[in-house]
N, C-alpha and C positions, 0 to 999 in steps of 0.2 A: 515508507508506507507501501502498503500493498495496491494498486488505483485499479478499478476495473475501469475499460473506457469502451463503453457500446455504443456503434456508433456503424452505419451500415455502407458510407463511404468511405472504404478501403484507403485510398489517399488519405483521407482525413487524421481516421484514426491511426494509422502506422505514423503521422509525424506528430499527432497527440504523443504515442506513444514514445518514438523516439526521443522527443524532447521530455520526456517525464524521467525516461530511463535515465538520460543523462545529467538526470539533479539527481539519481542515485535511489527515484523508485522502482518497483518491482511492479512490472503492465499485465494487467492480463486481458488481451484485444480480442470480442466480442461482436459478430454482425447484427444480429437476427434478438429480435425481442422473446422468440420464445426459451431460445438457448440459454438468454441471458437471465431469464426469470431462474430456469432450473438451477442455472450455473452460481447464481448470489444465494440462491437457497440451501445448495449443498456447500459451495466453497467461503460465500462470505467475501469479504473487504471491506478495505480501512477506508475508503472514501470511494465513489460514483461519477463519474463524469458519464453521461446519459444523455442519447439522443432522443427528442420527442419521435419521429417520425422514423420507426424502425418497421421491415416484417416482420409477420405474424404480432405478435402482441407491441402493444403500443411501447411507448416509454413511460405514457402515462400509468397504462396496466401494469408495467413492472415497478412502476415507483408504489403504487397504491400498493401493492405485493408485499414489498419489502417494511412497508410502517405498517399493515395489517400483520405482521408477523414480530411489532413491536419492537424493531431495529431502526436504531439511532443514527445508522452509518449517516455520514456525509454526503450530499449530494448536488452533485453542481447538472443542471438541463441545460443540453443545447435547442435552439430553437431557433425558425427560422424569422428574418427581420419581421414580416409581415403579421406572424403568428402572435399579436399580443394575447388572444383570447387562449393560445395553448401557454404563457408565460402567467398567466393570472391561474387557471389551471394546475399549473406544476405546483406553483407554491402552495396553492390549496391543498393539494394531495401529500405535501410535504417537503418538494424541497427546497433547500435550503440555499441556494443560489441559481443565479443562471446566466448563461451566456449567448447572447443572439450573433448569428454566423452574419458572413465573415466578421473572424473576430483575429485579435493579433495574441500569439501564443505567450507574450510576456504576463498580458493580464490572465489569461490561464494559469499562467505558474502563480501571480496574484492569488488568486481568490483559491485554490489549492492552498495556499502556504496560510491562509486569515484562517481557514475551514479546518485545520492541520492543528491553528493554535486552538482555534477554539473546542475542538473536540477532546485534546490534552487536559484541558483543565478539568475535565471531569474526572478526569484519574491521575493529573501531575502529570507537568510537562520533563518534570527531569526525574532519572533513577537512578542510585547510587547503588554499586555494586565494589567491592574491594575499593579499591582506592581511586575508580574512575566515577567520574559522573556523564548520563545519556542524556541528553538535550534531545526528547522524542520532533519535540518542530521544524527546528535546525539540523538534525539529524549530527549534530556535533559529539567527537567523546573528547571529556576534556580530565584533566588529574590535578588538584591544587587551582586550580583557577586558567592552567596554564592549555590550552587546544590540543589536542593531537593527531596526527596526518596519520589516520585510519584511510585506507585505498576504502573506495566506494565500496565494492562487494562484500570487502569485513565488517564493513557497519552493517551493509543489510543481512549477513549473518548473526552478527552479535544485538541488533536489534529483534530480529526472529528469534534469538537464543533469551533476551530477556522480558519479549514478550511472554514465553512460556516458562519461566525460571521456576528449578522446584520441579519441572518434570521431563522425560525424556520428548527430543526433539528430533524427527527420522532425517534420513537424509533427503527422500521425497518432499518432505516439507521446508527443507531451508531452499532446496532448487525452487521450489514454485516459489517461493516468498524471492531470492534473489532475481531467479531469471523469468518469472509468471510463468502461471499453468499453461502447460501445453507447449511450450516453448522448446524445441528439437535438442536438448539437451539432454546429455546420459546422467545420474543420480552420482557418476564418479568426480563429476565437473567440481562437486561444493566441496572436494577433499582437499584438495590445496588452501581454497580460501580458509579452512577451517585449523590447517594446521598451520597458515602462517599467524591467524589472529591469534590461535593457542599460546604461542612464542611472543605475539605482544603485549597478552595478557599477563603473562605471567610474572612478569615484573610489576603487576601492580596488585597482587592477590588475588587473581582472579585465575580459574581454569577449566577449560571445559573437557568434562568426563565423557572415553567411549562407553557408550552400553552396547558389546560387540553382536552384529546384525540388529542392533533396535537402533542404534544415533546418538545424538550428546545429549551434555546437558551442562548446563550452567553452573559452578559453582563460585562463592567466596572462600578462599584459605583464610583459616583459623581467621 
């Protein structure tokens, strides 16, 4: 998944994020409530982890933002112990969980992984492609019942490739989905990952097409 995490202590959010990265999501880290409102409005994501008490616009203001603009995304508020009247608040305005600081980052990966199933279900937790099946929760690719040891980065490629299946996919877009927008990375980086999945794929019907200077695209053989 893609996680935005706004959150406007620096410490915090950099080991939100690093522990997120290393279950094999894609972070995109976030200070300031007003950047954050622009930045979900133009980029989007698959889930929210949101600080109440950011600059410039609240957390509150950016939550109310994103359900006035009738998105579903996922949202977990941080908030602080004392703040009940802002934790009654959030879920008013719409979100969907929350977490009062200090908190210990296991149940973070918790309530990410409940928030994760239950957003699946509205569109199917697993997708079948050639002869593999994607377990969108668990982020598992499995062939026959049997698991397969996908490296982290091919999944979050071949998970950006079958979110948009059916259309071309840039290489700007698998980098921000792999490594989060913004992230000091050159668009050359996703060319490895993309041609060792290509080679894993291909043993199971699966291949993904260049569209040369546009990007891939996903396909099933015959």
């Amino acid at each position: 998944m893609r996680i935005a995490i706004i959150e406007d202590n620096e410490t915090l959010a950099k080991a939100i994020s690093y522990r997120l990265q290393d279950r094999g999501h894609a972070t995109d880290v976030i200070h300031d409530g007003d950047d954050a409102a622009a930045f979900l409005a133009r980029e989007g994501a698959d889930l929210v982890v949101l600080d109440v008490n950011l600059p410039g616009r609240s957390g509150l203001e950016v939550l109310s933002a994103i359900r006035a603009r009738g998105e579903s995304v996922p949202v977990i508020l941080l908030t602080a112990r004392s703040d009940t009247s802002d934790r009654v608040a959030g879920l008013d305005a719409g979100a969907d969980d929350y977490l009062v600081k200090p908190f210990e980052m296991d149940e973070l990966e918790a309530r990410v992984r409940a928030l994760s199933r239950r957003k699946d279900l509205d569109y199917g937790a697993r997708e079948s492609v050639g002869g593999l099946e994607f377990d969108r929760a668990t982020r598992q690719v499995s062939a026959d019942g049997v698991t397969q040891d996908f490296p982290r980065r091919e999944v979050a490629v071949l998970e950006c490739l079958l979110e948009r299946r059916g259309r071309i996919v840039s290489k700007a877009q698998l980098t921000d989905h792999v490594y989060g927008v913004g992230a000091d990375v050159d668009d050359t980086a996703i060319e490895p990952h993309v041609s060792r999945l290509r080679k894993r794929l291909s043993a199971f019907g699966v291949s993904i097409k260049t569209a040369r200077g546009l990007g891939y695209m996903l396909e099933a053989r015959g």
